[in-house]
Structures are given as structure tokens and as C-alpha cells.
Backbone as XML, in Angstrom:
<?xml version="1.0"?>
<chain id="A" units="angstrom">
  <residue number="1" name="UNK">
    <atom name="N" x="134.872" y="102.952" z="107.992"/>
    <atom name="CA" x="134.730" y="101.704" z="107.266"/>
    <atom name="C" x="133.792" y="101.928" z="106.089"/>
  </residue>
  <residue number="2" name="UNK">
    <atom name="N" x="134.441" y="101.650" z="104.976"/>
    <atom name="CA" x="133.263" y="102.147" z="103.843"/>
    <atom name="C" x="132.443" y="100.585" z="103.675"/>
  </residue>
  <residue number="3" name="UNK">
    <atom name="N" x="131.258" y="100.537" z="102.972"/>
    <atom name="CA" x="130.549" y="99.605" z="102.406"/>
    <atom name="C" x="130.389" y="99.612" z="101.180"/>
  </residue>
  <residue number="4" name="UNK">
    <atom name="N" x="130.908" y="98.874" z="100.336"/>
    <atom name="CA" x="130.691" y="98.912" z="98.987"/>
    <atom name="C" x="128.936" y="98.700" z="98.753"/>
  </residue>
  <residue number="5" name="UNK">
    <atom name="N" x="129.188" y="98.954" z="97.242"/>
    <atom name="CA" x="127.456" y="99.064" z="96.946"/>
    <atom name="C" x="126.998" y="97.130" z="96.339"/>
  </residue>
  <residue number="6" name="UNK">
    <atom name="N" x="128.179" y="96.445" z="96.621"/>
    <atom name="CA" x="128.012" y="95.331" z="96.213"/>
    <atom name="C" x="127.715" y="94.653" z="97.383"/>
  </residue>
  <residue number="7" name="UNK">
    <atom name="N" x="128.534" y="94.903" z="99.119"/>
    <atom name="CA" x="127.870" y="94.424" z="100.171"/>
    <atom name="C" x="126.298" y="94.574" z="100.165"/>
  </residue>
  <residue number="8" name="UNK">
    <atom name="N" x="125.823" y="95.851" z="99.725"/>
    <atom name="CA" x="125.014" y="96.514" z="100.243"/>
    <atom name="C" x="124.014" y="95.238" z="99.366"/>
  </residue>
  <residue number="9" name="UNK">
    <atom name="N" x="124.004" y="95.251" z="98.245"/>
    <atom name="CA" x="122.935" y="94.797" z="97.190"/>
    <atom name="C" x="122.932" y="93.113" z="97.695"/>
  </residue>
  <residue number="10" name="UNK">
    <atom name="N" x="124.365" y="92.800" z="97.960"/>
    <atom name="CA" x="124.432" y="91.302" z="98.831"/>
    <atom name="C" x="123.446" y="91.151" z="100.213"/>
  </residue>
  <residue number="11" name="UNK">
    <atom name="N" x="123.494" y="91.735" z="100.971"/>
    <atom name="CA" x="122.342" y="92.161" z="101.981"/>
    <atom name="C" x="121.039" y="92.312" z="101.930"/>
  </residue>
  <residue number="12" name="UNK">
    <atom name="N" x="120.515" y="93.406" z="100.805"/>
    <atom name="CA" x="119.294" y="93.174" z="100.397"/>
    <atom name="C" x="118.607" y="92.247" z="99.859"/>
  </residue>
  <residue number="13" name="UNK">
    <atom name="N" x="119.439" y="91.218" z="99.198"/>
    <atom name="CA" x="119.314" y="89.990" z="98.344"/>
    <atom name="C" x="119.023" y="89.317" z="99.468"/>
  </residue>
  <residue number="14" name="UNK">
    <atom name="N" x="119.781" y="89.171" z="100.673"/>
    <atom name="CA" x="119.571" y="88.345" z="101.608"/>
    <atom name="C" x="118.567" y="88.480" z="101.996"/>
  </residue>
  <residue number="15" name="UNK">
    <atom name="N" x="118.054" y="89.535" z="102.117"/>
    <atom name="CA" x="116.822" y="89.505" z="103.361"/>
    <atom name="C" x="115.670" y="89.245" z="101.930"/>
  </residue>
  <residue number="16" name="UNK">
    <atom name="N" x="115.546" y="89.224" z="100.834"/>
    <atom name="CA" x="114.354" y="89.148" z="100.161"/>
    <atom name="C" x="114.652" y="87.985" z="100.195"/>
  </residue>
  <residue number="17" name="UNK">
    <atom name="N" x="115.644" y="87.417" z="100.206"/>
    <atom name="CA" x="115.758" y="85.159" z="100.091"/>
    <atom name="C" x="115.053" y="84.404" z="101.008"/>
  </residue>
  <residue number="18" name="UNK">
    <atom name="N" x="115.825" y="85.334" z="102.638"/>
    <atom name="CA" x="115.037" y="84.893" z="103.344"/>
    <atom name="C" x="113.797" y="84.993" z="104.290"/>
  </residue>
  <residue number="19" name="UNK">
    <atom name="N" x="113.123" y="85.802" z="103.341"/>
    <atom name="CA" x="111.853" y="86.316" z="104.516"/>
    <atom name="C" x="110.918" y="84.704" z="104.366"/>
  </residue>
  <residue number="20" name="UNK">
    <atom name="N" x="111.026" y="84.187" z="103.675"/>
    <atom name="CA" x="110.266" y="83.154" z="103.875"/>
    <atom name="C" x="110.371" y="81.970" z="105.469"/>
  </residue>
  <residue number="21" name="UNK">
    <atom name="N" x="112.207" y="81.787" z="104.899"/>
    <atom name="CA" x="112.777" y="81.245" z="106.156"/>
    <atom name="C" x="112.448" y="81.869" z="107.755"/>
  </residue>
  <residue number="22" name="UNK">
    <atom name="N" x="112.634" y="83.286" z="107.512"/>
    <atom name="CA" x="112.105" y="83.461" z="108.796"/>
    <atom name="C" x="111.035" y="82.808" z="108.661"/>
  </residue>
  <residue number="23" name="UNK">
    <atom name="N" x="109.551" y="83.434" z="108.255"/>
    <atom name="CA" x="108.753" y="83.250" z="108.672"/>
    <atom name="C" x="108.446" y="81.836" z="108.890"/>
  </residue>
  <residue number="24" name="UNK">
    <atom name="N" x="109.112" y="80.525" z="108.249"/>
    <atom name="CA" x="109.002" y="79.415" z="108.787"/>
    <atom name="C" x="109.783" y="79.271" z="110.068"/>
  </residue>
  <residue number="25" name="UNK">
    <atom name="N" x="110.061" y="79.815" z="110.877"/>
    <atom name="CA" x="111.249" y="79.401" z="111.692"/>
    <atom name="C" x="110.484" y="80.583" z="112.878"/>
  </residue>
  <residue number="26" name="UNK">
    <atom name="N" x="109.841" y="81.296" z="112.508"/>
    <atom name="CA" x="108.623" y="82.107" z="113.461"/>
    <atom name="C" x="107.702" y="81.240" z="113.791"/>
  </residue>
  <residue number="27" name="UNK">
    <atom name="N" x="107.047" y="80.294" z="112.960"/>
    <atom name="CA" x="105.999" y="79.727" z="112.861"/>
    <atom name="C" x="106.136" y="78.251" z="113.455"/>
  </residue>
  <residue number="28" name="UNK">
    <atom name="N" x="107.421" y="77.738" z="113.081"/>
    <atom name="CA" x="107.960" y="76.766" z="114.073"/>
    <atom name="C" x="108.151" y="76.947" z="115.530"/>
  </residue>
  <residue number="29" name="UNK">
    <atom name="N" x="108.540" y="78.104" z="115.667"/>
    <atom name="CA" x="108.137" y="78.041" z="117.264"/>
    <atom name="C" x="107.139" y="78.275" z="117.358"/>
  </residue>
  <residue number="30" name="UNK">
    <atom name="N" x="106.109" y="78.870" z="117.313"/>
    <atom name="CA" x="104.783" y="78.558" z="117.539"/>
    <atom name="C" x="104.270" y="77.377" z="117.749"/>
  </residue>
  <residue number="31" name="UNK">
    <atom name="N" x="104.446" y="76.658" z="116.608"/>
    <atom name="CA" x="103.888" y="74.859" z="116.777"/>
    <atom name="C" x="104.438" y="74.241" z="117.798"/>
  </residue>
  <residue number="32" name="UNK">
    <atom name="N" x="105.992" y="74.420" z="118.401"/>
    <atom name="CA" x="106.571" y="73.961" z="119.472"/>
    <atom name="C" x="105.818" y="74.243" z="120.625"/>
  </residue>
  <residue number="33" name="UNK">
    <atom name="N" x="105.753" y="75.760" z="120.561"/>
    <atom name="CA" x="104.755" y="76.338" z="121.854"/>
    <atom name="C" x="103.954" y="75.833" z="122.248"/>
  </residue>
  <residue number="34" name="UNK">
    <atom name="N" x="102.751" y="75.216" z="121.542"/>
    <atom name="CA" x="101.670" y="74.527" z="121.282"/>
    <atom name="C" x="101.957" y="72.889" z="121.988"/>
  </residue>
  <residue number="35" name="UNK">
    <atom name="N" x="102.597" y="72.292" z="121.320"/>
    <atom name="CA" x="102.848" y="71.093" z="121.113"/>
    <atom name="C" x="103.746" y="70.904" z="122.545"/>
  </residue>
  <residue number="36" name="UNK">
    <atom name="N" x="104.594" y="71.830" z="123.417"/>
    <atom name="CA" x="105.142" y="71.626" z="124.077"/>
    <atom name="C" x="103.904" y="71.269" z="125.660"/>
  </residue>
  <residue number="37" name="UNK">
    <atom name="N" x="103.227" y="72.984" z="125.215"/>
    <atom name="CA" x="101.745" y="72.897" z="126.296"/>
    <atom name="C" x="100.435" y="71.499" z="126.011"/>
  </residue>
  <residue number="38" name="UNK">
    <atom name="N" x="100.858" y="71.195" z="124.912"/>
    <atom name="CA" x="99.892" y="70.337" z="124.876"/>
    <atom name="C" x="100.670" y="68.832" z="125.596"/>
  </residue>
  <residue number="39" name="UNK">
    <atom name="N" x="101.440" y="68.246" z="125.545"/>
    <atom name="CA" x="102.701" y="67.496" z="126.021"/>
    <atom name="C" x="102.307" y="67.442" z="127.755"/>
  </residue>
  <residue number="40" name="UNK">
    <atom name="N" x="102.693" y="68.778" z="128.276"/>
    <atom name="CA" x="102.273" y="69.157" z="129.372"/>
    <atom name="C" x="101.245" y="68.795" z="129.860"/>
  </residue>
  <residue number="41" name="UNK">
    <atom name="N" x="99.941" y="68.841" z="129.003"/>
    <atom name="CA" x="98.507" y="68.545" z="129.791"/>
    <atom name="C" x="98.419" y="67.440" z="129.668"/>
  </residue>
  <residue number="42" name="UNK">
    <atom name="N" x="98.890" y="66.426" z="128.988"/>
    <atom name="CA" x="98.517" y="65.305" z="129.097"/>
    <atom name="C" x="99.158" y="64.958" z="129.812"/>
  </residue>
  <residue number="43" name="UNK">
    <atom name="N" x="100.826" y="65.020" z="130.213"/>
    <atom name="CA" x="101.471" y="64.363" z="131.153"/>
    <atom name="C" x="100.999" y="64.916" z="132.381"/>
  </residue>
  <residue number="44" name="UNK">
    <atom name="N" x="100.744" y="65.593" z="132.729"/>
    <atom name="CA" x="99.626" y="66.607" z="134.187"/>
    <atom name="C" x="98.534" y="65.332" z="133.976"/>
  </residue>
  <residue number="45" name="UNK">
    <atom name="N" x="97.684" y="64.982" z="132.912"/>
    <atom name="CA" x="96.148" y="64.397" z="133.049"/>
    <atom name="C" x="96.910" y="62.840" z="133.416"/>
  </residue>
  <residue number="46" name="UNK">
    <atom name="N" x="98.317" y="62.716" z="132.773"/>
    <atom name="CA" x="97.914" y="61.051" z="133.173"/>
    <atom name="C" x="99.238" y="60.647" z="133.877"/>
  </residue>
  <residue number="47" name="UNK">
    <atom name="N" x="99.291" y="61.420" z="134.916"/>
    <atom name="CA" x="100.484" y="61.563" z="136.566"/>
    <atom name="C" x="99.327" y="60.556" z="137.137"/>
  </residue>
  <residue number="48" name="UNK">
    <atom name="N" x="99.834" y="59.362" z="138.293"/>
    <atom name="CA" x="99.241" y="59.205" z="139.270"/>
    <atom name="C" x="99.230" y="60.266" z="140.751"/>
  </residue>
  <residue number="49" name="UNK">
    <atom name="N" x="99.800" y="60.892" z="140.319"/>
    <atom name="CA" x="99.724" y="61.968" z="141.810"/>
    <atom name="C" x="98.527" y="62.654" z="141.942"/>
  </residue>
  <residue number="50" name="UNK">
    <atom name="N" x="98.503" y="62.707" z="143.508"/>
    <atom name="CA" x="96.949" y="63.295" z="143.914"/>
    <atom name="C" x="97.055" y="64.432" z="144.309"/>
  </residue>
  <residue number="51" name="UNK">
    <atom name="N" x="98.052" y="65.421" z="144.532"/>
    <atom name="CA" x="98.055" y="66.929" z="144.692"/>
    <atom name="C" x="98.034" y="67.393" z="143.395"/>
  </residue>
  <residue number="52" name="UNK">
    <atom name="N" x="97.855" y="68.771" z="142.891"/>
    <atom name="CA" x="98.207" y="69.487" z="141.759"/>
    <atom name="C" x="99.717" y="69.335" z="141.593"/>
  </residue>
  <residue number="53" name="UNK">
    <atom name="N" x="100.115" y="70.142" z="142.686"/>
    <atom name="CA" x="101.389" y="70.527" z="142.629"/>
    <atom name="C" x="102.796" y="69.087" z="142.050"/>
  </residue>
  <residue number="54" name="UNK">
    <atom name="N" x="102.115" y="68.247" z="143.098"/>
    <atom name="CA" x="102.853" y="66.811" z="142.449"/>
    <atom name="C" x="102.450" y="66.226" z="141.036"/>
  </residue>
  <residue number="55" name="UNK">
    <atom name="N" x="101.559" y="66.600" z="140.603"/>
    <atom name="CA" x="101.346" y="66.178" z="139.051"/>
    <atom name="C" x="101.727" y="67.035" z="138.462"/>
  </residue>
  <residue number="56" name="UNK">
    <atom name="N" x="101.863" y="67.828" z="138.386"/>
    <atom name="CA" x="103.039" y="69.114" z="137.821"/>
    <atom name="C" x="104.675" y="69.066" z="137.982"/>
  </residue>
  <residue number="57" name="UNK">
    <atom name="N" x="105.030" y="68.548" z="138.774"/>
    <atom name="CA" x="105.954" y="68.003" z="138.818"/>
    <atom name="C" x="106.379" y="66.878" z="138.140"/>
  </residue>
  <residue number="58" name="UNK">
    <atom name="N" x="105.390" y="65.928" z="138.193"/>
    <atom name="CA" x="105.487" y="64.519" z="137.416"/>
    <atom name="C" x="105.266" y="65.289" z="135.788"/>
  </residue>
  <residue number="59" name="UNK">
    <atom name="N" x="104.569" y="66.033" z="135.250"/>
    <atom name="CA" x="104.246" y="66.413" z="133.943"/>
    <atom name="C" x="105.839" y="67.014" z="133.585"/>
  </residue>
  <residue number="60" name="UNK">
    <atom name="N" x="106.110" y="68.145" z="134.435"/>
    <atom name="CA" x="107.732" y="68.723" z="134.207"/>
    <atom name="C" x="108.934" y="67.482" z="134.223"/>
  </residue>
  <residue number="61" name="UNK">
    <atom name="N" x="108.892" y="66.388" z="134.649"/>
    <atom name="CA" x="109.911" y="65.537" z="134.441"/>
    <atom name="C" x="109.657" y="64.429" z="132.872"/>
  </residue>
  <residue number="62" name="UNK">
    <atom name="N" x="108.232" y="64.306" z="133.126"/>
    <atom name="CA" x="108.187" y="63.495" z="131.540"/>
    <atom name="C" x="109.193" y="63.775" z="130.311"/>
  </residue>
  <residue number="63" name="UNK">
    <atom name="N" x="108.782" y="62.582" z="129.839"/>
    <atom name="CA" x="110.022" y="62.183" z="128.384"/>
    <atom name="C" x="109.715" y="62.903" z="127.621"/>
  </residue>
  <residue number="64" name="UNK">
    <atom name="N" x="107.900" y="63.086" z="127.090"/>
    <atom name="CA" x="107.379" y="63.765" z="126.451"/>
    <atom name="C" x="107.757" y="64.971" z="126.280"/>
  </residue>
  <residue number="65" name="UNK">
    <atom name="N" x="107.425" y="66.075" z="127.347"/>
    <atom name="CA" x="107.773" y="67.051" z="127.744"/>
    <atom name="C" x="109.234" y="67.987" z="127.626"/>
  </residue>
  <residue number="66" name="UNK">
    <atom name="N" x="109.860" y="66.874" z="128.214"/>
    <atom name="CA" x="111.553" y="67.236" z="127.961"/>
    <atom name="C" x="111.597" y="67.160" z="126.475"/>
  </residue>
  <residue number="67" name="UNK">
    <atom name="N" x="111.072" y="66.369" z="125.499"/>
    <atom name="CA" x="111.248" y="66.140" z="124.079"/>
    <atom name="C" x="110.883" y="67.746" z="123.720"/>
  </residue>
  <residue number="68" name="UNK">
    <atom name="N" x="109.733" y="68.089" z="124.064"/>
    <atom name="CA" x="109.292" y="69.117" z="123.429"/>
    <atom name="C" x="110.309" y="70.871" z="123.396"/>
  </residue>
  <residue number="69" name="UNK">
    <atom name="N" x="110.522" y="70.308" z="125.277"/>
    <atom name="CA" x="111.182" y="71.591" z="125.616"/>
    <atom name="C" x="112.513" y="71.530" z="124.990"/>
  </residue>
  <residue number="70" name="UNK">
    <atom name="N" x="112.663" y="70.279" z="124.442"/>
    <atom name="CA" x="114.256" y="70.364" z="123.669"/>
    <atom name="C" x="113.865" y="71.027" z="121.976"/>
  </residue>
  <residue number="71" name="UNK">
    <atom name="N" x="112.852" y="70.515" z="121.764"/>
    <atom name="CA" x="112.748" y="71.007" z="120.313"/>
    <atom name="C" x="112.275" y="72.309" z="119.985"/>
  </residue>
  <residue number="72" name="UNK">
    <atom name="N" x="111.389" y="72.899" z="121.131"/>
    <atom name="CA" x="111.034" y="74.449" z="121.258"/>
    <atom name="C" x="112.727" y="75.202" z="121.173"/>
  </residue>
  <residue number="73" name="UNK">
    <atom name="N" x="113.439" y="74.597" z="122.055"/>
    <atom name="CA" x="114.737" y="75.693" z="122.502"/>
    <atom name="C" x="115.689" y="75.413" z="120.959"/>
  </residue>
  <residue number="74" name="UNK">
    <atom name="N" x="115.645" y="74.701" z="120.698"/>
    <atom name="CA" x="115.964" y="74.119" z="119.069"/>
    <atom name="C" x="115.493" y="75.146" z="118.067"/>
  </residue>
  <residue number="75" name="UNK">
    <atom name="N" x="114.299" y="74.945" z="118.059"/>
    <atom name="CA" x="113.674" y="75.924" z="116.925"/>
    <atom name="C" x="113.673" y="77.468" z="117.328"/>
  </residue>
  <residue number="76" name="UNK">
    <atom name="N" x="113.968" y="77.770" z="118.230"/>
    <atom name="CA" x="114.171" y="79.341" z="119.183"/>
    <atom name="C" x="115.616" y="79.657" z="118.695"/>
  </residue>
  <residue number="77" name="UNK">
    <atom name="N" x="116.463" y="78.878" z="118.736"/>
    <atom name="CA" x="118.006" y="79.067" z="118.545"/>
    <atom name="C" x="117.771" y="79.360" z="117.024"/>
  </residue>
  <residue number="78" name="UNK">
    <atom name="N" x="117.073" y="78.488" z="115.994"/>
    <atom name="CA" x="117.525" y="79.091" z="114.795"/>
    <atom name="C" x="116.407" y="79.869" z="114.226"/>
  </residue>
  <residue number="79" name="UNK">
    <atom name="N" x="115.684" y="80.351" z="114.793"/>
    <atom name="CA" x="114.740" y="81.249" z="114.549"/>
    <atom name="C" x="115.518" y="82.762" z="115.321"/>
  </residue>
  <residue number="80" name="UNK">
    <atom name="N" x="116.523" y="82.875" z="116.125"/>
    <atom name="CA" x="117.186" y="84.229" z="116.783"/>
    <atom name="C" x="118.243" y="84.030" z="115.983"/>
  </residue>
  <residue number="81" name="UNK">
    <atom name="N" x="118.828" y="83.232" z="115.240"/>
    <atom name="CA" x="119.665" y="83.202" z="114.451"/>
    <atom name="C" x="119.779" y="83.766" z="112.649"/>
  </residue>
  <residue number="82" name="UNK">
    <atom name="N" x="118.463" y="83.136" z="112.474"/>
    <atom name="CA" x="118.008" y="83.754" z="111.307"/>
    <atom name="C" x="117.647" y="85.318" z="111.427"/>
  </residue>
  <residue number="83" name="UNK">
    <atom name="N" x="116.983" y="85.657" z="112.438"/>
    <atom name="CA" x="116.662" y="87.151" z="112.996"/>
    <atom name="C" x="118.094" y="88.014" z="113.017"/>
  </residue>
  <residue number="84" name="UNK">
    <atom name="N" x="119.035" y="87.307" z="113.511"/>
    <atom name="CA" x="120.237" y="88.097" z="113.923"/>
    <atom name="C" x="121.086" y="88.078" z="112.470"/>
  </residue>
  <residue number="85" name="UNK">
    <atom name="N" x="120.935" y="87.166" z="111.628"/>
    <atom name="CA" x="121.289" y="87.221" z="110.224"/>
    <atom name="C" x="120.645" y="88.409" z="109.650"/>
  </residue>
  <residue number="86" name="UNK">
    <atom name="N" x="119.492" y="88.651" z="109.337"/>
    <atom name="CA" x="118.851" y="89.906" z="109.089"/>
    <atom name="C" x="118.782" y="90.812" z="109.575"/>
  </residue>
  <residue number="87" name="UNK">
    <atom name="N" x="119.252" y="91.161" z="110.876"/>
    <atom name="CA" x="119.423" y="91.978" z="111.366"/>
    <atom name="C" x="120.941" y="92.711" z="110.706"/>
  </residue>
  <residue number="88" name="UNK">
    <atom name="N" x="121.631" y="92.084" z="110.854"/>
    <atom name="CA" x="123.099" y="92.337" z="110.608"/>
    <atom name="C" x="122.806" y="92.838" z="109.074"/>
  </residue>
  <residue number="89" name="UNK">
    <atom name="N" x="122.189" y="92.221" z="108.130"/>
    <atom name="CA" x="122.080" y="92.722" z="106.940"/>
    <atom name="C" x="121.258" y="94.272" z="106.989"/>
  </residue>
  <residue number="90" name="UNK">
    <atom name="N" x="120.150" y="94.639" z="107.428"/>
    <atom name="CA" x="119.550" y="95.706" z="107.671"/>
    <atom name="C" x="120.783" y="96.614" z="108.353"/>
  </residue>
  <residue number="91" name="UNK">
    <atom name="N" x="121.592" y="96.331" z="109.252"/>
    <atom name="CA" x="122.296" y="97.411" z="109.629"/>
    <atom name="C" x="123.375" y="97.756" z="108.366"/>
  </residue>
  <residue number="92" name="UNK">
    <atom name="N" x="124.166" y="97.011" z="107.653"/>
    <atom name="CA" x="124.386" y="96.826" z="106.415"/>
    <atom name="C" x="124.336" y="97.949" z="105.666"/>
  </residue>
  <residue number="93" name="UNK">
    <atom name="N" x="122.810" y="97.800" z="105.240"/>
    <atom name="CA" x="121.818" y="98.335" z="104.401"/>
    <atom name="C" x="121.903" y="100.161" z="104.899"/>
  </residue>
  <residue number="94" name="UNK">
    <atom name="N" x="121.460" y="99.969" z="106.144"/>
    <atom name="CA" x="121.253" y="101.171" z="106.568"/>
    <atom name="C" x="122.631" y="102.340" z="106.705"/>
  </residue>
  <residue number="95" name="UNK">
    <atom name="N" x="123.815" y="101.735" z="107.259"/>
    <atom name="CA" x="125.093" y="101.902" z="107.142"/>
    <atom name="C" x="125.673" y="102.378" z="106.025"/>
  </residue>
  <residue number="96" name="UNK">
    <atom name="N" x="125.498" y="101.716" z="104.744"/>
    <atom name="CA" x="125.532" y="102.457" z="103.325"/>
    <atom name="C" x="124.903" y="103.426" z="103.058"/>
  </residue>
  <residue number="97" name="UNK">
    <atom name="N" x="123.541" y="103.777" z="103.375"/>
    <atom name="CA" x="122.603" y="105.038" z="102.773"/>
    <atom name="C" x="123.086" y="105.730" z="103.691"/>
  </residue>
  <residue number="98" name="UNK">
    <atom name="N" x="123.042" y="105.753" z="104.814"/>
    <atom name="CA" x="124.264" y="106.496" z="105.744"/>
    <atom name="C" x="125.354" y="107.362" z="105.105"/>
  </residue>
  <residue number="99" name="UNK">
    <atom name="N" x="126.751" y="106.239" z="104.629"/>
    <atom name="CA" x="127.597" y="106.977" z="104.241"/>
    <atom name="C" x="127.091" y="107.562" z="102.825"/>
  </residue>
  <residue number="100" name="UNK">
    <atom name="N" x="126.465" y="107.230" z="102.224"/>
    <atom name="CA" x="125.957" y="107.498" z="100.857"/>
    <atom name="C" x="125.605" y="109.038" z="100.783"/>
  </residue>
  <residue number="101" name="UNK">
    <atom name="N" x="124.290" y="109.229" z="101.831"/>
    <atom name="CA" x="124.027" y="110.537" z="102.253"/>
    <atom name="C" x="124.833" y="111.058" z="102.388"/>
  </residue>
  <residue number="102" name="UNK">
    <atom name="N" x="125.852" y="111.079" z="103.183"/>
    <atom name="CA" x="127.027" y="112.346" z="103.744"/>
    <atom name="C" x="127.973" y="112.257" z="102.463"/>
  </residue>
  <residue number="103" name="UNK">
    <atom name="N" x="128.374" y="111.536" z="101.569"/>
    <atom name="CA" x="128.668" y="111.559" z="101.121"/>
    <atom name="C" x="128.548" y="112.708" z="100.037"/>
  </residue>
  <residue number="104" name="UNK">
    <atom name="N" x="127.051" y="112.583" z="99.379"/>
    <atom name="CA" x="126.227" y="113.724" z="99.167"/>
    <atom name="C" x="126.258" y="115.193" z="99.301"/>
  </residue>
  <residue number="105" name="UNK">
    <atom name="N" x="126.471" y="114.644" z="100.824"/>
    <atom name="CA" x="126.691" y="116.062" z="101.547"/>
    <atom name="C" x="128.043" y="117.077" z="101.448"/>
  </residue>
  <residue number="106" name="UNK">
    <atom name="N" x="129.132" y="116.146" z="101.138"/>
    <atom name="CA" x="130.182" y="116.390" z="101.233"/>
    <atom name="C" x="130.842" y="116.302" z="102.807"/>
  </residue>
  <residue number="107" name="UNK">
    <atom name="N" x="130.443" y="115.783" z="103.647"/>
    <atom name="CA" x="130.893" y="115.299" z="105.239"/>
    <atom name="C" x="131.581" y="114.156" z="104.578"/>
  </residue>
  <residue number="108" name="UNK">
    <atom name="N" x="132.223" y="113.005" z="104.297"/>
    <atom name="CA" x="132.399" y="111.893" z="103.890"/>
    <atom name="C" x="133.517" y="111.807" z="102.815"/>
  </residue>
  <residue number="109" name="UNK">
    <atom name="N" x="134.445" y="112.213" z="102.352"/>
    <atom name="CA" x="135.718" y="111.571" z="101.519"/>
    <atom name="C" x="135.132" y="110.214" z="100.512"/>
  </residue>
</chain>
């Protein structure tokens, strides 16, 4: 499969467009992370249950909580998505200097 040098330069373009996006979409899960554990302690601090274990339970069923764990798995999906976009471009990338080299070499037509 050859790669033209126009995929190739299309690819690199990509990943300099979006390093920002990642890194917002890295950083968004982080804040989820946060915001999800923080969610957690309060619904744990304000359970009427008198074991641990049952206020942990009551904290894992909250509205709060479920909100969060929906928006963490949200921002995870397009944060492995954006990753797997760049990824695919880096192999791309790498795939061309590949044939490029052998090419070089004379291994390659």
C-alpha cells in the first residue's frame, strides 16, 4: 500500500491542529475525576446511613454521582478518540518514512 506524500503532510497537519484538543480533552478528564470524587464525598457526608459501608452505597446510587460518572465516561470516550485519531495519523506518518527509506534503498518499487 503506498502513501502518498500528500496523506502524509495531511496527517502531520493533523496532529499540529490538534495537540491543543487533546490536551483539552486530557484535562477534561481530569476535572471529571475530581468533580466526580468530590460528588462522592459529599453524597457519602450527607447519606443518613449509619454504617460506612451503607453510606457508600447511598453515595454510589446518588443523582449527583451518576451525573458525574456519566460525564467522566463522556469525556474519556472523546478524549480515546481524539488519541486514536492521532494515533492513526502517527502510524501514517511513520508508514511513509518507512516506505520512503526502502525506497532509498532500492527494496521498494
Amino acid at each position: 500500500m503506498a502513501i502518498s506524500e500528500e496523506r502524509m503532510e495531511k496527517a502531520l497537519a493533523f496532529l499540529a491542529e490538534t495537540d491543543s484538543e487533546y490536551a483539552e480533552r486530557v484535562g477534561a478528564v481530569m476535572r471529571y475525576e475530581f468533580m466526580l470524587e468530590a460528588a462522592e464525598a459529599l453524597a457519602f457526608k450527607s447519606s443518613d446511613a449509619t454504617s460506612a459501608e451503607a453510606r457508600k452505597h447511598d453515595a454510589r446510587l446518588a443523582e449527583p454521582v451518576k451525573k458525574a460518572q456519566e460525564d467522566l465516561i463522556l469525556a474519556t470516550v472523546e478524549r480515546e478518540r481524539v488519541k486514536a485519531q492521532r494515533k492513526r495519523a502517527e502510524i501514517t506518518i511513520e508508514a511513509w518514512r518507512s516506505l520512503n527509506a526502502n525506497r532509498r534503498v532500492g527494496n521498494v518499487q
